[in-house]
TIZA-173197 format. One record per atom (N, C-alpha, C, O): residue in one letter; x, y negated, z negated. Coordinates in steps of 0.2 Angstrom, whole numbers, padded with zeros to 4 digits, always signed. Atoms other than C-alpha are relative to their C-alpha. Layout:
# residues N
AXYZ
...
END
This chain:
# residues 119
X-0003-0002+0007
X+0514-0593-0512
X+0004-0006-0002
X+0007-0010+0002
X-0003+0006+0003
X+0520-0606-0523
X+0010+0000-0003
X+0012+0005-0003
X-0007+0000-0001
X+0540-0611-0525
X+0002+0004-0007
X+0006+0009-0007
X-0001-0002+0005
X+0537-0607-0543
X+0001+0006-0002
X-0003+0010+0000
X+0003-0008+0002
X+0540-0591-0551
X-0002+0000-0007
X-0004-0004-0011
X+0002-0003+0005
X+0539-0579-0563
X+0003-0002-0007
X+0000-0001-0012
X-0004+0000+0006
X+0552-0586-0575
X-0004-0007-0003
X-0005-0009-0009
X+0003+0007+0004
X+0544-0605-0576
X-0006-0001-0003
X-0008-0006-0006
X+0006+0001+0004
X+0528-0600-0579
X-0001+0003-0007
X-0005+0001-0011
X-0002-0001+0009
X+0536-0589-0594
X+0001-0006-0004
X-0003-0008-0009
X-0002+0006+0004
X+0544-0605-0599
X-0004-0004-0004
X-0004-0006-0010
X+0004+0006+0002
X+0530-0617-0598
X-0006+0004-0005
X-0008+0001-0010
X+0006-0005+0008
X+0516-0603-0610
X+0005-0001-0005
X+0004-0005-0009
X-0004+0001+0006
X+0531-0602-0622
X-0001-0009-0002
X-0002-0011-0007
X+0000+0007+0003
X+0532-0621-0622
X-0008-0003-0001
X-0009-0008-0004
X+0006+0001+0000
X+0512-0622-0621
X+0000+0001-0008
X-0002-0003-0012
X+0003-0004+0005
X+0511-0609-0636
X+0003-0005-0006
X+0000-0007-0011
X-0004+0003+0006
X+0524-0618-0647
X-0002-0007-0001
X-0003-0010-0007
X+0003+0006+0002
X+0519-0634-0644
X-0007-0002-0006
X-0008-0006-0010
X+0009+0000+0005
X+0501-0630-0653
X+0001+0007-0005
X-0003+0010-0007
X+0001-0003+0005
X+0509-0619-0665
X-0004+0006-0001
X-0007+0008-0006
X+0004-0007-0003
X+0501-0602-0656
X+0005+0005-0002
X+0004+0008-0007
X-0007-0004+0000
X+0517-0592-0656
X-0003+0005-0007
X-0004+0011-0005
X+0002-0005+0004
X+0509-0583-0672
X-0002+0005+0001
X-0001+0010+0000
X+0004-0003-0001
X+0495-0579-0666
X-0001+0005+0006
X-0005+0009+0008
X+0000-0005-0007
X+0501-0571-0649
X+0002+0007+0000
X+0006+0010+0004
X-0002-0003-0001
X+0503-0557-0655
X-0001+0007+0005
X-0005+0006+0009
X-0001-0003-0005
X+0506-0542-0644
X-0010+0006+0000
X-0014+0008+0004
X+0007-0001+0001
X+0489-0534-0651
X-0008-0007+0003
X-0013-0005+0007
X+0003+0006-0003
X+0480-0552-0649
X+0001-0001+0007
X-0004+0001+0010
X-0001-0001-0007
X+0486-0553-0632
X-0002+0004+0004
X-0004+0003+0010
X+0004-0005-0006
X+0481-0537-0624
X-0009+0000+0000
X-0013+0001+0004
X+0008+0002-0001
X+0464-0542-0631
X-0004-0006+0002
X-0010-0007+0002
X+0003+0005-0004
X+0462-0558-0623
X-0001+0001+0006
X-0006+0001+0010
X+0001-0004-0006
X+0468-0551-0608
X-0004+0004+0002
X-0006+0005+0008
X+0007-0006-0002
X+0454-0537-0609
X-0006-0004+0001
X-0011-0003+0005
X+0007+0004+0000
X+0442-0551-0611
X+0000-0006+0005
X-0004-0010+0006
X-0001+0004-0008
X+0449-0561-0595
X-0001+0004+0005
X-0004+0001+0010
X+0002-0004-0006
X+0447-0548-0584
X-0006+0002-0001
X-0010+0002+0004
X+0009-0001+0001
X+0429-0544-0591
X-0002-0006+0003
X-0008-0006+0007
X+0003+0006-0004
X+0427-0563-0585
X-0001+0000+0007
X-0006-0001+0010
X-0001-0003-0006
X+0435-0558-0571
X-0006+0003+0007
X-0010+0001+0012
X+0005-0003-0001
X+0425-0545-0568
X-0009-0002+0001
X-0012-0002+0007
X+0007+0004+0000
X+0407-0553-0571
X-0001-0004+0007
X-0006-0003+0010
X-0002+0002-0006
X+0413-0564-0556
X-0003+0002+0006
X-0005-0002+0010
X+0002-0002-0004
X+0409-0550-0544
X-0004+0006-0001
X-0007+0010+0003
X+0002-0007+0001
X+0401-0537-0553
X-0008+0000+0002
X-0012+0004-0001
X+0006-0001-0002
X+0384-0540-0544
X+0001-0001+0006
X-0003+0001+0010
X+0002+0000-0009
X+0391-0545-0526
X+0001+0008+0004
X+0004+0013+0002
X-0002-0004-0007
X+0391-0534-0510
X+0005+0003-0001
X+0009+0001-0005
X-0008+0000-0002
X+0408-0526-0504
X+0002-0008+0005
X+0007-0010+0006
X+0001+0003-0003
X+0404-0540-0492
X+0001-0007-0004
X+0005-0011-0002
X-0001+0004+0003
X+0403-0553-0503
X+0004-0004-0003
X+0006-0010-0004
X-0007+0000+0004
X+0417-0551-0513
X+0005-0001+0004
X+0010-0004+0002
X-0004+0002-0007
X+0427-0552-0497
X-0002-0007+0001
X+0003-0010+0000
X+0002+0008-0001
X+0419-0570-0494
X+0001-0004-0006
X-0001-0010-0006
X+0002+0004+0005
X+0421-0575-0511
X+0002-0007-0002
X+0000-0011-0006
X-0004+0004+0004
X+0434-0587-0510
X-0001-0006+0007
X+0003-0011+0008
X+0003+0006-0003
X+0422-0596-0495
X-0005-0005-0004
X-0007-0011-0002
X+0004+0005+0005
X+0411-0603-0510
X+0003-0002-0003
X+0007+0001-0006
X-0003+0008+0004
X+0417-0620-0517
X+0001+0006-0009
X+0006+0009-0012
X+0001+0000+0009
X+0411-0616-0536
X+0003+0011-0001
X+0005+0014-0006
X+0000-0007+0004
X+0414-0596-0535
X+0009+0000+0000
X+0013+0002-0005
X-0006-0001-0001
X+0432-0600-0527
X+0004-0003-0006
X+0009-0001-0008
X-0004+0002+0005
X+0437-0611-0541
X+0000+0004-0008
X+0004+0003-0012
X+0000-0003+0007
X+0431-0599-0556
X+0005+0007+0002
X+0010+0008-0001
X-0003-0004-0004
X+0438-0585-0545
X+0009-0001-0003
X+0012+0002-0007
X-0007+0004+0002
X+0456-0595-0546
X+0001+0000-0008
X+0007+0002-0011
X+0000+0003+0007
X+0452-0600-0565
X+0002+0005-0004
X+0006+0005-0008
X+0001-0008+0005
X+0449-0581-0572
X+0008+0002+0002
X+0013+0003-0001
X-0006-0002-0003
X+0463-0576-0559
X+0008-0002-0005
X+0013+0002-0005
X-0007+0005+0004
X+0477-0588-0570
X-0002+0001-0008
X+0002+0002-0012
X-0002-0003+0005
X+0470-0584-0586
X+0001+0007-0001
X+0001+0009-0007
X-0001-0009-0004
X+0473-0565-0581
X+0008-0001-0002
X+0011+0002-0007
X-0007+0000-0002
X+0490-0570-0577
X+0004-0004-0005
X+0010-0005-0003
X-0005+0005+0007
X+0496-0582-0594
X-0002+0007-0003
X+0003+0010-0003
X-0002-0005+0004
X+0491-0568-0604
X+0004+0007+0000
X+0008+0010-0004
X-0005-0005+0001
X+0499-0555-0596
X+0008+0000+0002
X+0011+0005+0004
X-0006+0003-0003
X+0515-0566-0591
X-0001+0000-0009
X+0004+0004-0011
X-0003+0002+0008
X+0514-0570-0613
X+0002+0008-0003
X+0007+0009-0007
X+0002-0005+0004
X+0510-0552-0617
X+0009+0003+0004
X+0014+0003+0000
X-0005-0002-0001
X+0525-0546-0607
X+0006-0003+0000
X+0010+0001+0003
X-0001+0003+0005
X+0535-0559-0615
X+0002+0001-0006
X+0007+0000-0009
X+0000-0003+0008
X+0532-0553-0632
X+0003+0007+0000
X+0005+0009-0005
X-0002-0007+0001
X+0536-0536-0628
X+0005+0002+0004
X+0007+0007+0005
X-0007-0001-0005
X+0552-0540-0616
X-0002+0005+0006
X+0002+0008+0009
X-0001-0002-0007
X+0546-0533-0602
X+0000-0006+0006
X-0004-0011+0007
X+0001+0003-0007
X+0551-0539-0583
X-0005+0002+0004
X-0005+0007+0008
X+0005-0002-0003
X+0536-0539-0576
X+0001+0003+0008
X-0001+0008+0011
X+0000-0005-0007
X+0543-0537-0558
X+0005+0006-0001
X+0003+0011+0001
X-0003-0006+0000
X+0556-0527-0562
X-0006+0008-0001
X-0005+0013+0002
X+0001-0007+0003
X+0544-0514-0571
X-0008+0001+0008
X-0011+0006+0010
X+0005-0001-0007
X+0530-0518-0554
X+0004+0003+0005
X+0002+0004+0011
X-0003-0001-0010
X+0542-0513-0539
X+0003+0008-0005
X+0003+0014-0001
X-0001-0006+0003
X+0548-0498-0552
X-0006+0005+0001
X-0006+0011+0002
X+0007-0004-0003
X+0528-0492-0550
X-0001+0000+0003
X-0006+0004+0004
X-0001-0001-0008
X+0529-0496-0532
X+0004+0007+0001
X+0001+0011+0005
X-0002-0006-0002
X+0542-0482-0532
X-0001+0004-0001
X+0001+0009+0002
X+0005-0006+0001
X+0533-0471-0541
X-0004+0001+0004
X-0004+0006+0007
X+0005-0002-0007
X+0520-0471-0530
X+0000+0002+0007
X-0004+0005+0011
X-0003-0003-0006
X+0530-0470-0516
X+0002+0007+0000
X+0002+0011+0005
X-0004-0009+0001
X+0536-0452-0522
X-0007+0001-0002
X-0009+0006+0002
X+0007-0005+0003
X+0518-0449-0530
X-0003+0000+0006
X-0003+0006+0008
X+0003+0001-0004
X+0509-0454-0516
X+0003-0001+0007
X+0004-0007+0010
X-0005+0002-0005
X+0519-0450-0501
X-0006+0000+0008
X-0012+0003+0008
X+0005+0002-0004
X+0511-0456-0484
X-0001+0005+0005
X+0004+0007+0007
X+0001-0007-0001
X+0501-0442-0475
X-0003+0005-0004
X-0007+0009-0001
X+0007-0004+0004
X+0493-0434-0488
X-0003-0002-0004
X-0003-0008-0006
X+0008+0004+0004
X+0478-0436-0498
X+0002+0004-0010
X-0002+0003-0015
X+0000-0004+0007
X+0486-0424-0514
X+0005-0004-0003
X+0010-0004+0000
X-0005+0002+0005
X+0497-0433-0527
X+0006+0005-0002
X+0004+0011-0002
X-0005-0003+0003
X+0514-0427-0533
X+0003+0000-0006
X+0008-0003-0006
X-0001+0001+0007
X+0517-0426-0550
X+0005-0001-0001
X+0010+0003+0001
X-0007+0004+0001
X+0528-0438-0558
X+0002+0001-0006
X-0003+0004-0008
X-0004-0002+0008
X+0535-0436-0575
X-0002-0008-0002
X+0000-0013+0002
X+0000+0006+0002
X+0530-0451-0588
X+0006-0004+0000
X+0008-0009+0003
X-0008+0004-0001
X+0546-0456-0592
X+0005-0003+0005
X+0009-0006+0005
X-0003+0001-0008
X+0553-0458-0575
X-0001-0004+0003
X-0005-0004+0008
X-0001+0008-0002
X+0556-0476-0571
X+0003+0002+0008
X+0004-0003+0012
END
């Protein structure tokens, strides 16, 4: 894992966005639709291998580099988009960790119904 985190690669897309005068166009609609059409890239990537394959994906040269590529446009869009809309991306991830920790308690196979609003 890299030393970097979460806050510098917020920093460096806002300084990306502004610098080319994007900041307009990010908006939080804009944004979840690029997002939708990264992971469709994403997707494309594996959506004909094996379960086997996909496990090995990241031993081919050329799959491992687009693999990496889609993976980081994934992750500028939805570090911008949570950005725009103030959300702490870890804070609101390790909060759905512990919902599913109560949802999904270990040993059984039935969910426990969690309430929406319940952070």
């Amino acid at each position: 894992m890299s030393q970097r985190d979460l806050v510098d690669l917020r920093d460096a897309l806002r300084a990306f966005a502004a610098a080319r005068d994007w900041d307009s166009y990010h908006t939080p609609k804009n944004l979840v639709m690029a997002l939708s059409g990264e992971v469709g890239e994403l997707t494309d990537l594996f959506q004909w291998l094996t379960p086997e394959e996909a496990e090995d994906a990241m031993k081919d040269p050329e799959l491992a580099w687009n693999v990496r590529d889609e993976l980081a446009d994934v992750m500028h869009y939805l570090t911008r988009l949570a950005d725009k809309l103030g959300v702490d991306l870890i804070e609101a991830s390790f909060a759905k960790i512990e919902r599913n920790e109560r949802r999904f308690p270990t040993g059984s196979l039935t969910p426990v119904p969690v309430e929406k609003g319940e952070l």
